[in-house]
N, C-alpha and C positions, 0 to 999 in steps of 0.2 A: 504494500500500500504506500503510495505517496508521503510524502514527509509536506509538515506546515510550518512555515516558520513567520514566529509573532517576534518581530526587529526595532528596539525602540529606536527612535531617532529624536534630532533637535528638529525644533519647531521654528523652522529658519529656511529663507529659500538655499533651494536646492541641494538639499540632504538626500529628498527620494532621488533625484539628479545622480547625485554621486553615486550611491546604491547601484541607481537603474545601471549605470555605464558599466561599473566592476561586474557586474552581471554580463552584460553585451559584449565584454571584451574577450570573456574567459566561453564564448556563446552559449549561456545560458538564457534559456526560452523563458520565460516569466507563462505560466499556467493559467491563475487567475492569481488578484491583486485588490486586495481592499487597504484602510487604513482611515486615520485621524489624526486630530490633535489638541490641544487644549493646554494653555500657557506656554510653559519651555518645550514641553517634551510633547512627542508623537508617537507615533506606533506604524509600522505598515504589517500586514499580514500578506503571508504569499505561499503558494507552492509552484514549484521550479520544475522544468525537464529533468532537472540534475541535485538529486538533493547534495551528492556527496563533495561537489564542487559548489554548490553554494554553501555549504557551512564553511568548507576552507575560507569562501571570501569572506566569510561572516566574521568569522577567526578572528583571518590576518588582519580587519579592520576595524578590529576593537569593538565589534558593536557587541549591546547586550540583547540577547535573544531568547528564546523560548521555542525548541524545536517537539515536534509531536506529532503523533501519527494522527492523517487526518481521516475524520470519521464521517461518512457521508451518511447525514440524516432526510428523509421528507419528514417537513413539517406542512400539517397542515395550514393552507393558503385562505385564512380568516383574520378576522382579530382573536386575538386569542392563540394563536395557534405557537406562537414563540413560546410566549409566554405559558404555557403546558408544557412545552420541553424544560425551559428555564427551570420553571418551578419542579420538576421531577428531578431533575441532576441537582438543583441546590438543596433539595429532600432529602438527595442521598450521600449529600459532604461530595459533592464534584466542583471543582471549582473550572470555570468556562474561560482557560485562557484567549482563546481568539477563534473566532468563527469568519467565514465565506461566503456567502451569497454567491451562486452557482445560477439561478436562475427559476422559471416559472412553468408547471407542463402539469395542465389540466387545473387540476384543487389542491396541486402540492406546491412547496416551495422544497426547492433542494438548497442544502445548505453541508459544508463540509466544520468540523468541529475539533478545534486541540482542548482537549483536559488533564486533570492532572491527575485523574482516573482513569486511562481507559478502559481497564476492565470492566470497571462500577458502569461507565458510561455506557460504553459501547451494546448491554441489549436494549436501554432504554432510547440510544439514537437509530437502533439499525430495527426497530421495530414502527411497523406502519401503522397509523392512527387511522 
């Protein structure tokens, strides 16, 4: 299974910049890509072509990061529907380092998930609602 990795960053242009290029240079394919931020610090989340050459550049670049196997859930495409996963992994002591947004097909939402459970997590993501 793919690897996900949650890379804080500063909250300053061109930090994703930087990132993005050490990735393009080593050709690393970016998969999908989310991210934020708020005061100093940011976060981007990603999974790569290549996990084992993105962690080297993660490494060699001092970033601090959170890598984890990503866990593809459908969640149901309501209101509500996050938040009945949220609330079942925070019931069960999983803490939700960084998720994905994958996309939309039919009533589901697909979403891919790092936790610091995966056992815990993974029958209550990989189960259909």
């Amino acid at each position: 299974m793919a690897r996900q990795f949650v890379v804080q960053l500063k909250n300053q242009p061109g930090a994703l910049a930087i990132l993005a290029e050490a990735l393009a240079a080593r050709d690393v394919d970016l998969r999908a890509i989310g991210g934020g931020s708020i005061g100093d610090s940011g976060h981007v989340i990603m999974t790569t072509a290549d996990d084992d050459t993105t962690k080297s550049i993660l490494d060699e670049g001092g970033y601090i990061y959170v890598e984890g196997e990503a866990i593809l859930a459908e969640v149901g495409d309501r209101p509500g529907g996050m938040a009945a996963v949220a609330r079942e992994l925070a019931d069960a002591g999983v803490n939700i380092q960084g998720h994905l947004f994958l996309g939309r097909w039919g009533d589901r939402a697909m979403f891919t998930f790092v936790v610091d459970k995966p056992d815990v997590a993974r029958p209550i993501l990989e189960r259909k609602p």
